[in-house]
C-alpha positions as CSV (number, residue, x, y, z in Angstrom):
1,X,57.9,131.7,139.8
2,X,55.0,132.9,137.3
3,X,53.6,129.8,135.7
4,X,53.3,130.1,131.6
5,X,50.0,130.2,130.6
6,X,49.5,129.4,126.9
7,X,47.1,130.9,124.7
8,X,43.9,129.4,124.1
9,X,44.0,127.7,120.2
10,X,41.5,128.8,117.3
11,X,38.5,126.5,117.4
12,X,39.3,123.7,114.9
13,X,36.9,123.2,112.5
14,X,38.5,120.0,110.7
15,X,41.2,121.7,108.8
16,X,44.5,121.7,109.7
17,X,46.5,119.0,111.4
18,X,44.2,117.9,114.4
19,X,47.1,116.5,116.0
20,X,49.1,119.5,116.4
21,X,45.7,121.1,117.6
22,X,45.0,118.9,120.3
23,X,48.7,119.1,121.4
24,X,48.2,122.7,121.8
25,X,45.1,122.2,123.5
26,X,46.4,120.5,125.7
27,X,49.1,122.8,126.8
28,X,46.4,125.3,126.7
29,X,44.5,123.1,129.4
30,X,47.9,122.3,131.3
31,X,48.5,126.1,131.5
32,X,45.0,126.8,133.4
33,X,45.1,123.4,135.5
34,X,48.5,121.7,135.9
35,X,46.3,118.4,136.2
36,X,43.9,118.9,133.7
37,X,45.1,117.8,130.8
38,X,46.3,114.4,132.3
39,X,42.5,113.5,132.9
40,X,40.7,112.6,129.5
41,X,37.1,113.8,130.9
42,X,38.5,117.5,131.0
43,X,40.6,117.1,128.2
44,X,37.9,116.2,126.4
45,X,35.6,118.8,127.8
46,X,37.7,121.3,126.9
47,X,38.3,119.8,123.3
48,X,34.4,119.7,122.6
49,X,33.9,122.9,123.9
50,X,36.6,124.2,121.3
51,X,35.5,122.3,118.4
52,X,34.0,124.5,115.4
53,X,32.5,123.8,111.8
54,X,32.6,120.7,110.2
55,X,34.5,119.3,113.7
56,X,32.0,120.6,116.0
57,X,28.6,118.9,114.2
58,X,31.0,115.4,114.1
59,X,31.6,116.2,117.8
60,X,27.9,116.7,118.5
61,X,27.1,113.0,117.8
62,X,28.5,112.3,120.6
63,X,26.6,114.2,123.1
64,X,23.6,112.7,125.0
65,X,20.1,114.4,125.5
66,X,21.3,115.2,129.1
67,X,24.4,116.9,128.0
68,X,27.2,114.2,128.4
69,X,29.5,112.2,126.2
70,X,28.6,108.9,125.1
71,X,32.0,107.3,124.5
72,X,34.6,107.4,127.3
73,X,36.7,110.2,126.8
74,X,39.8,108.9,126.0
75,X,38.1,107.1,123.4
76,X,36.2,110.8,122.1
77,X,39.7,112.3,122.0
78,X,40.9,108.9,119.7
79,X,37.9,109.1,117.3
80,X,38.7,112.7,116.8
81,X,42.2,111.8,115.9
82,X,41.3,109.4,114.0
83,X,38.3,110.7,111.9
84,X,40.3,114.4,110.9
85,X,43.9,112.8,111.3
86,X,45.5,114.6,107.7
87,X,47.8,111.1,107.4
88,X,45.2,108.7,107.0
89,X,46.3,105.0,105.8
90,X,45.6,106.2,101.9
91,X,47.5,109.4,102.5
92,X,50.2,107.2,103.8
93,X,50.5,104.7,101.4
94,X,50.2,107.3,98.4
95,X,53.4,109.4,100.0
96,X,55.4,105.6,100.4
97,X,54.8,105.0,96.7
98,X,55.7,108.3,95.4
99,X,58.9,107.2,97.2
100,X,59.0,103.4,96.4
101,X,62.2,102.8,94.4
102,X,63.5,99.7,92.6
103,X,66.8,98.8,95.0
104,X,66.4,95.0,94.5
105,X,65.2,92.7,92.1
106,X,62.0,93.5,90.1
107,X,60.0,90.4,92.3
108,X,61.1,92.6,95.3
109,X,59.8,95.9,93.8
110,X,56.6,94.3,93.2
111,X,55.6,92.6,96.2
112,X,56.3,96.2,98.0
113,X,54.4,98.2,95.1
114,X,51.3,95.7,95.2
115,X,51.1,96.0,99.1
116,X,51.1,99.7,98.5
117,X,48.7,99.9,95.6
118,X,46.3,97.7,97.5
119,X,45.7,100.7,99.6
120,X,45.1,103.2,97.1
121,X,42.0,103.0,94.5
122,X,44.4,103.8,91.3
123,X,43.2,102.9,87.1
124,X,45.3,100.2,85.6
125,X,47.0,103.9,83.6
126,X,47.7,105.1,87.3
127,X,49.3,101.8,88.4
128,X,51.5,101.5,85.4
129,X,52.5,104.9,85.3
130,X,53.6,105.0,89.3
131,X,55.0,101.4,88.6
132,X,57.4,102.3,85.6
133,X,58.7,105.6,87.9
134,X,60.0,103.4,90.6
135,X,61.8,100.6,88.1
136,X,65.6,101.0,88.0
137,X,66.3,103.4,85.1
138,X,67.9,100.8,82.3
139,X,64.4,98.5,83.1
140,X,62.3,101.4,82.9
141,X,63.2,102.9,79.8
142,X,63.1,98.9,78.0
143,X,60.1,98.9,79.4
144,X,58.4,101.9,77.7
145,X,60.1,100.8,74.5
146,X,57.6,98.3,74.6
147,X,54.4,99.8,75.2
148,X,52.6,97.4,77.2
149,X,49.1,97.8,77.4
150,X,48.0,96.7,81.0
151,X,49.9,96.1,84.5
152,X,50.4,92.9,84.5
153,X,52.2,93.3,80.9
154,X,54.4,95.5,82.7
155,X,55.1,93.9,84.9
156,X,56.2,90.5,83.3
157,X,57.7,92.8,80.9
158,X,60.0,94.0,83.6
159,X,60.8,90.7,85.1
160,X,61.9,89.6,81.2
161,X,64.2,92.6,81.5
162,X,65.9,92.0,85.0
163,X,66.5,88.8,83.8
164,X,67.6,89.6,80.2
């Protein structure tokens, strides 16, 4: 039986979802050398050796005078991940409050929006704005009847309302 052998990926150069890139890199690697991929030295060879722009000057900090990586391999291939990973923990907090919704009380709504918000650099506009889109509609629209001028007026403002 003829064994698969996948196509070699475009360099990555720091754009683009590094995780889907190393996955394919990997079954690049696999293709060539069934073992391969399973050992992070030549995993991480290979990844180095494919690395190009912004990704390949990061990458170069970690290569010694006599040619070889600093950190254990595995630990490259994490810091790669981790450094050009498009999802970061601000990425991820600022998609889960676009989606945070009211579904419980307003002291509910709040404890999750703060959490989230403490994650995020955001203006005291910004955090009432994104607040007011995720109250329950009949709170919401009391609520910008009001006016209030900072966050924390909001949000006293909507726990008068819940409770009104």
């Amino acid at each position: 039986m003829e064994q698969l052998v996948y196509a070699r990926p475009a360099p990555y150069t720091g754009a683009g979802c590094v995780r889907r890139w190393l996955r394919e890199m990997a079954l690049f690697v696999r293709s060539v050398d069934a073992g391969a991929a399973d050992s992070p030295r030549t995993m991480a060879a290979a990844v180095l050796l494919n690395l190009g722009g912004t990704a390949r000057v990061w990458g170069m900090q970690f290569v010694g005078d006599d040619g070889r990586l600093k950190p254990d391999p595995q630990e490259f291939l994490d810091l790669l991940g981790a450094e050009f990973d498009l999802l970061r923990d601000s990425a991820r907090a600022e998609i889960e409050l676009l989606e945070l919704r009211q579904t419980g009380s307003v002291g509910d709504y709040i404890v999750a929006f703060r959490g989230l918000a403490a994650r995020l650099a955001m203006s005291d506009a910004e955090m009432r704005a994104r607040f007011a889109a995720g109250l329950k509609d009949h709170i919401r629209r009391a609520c910008d009847a009001q006016s209030p001028a900072t966050f924390k007026e909001l949000r006293q403002l909507a726990v008068f309302e819940e409770g009104w």
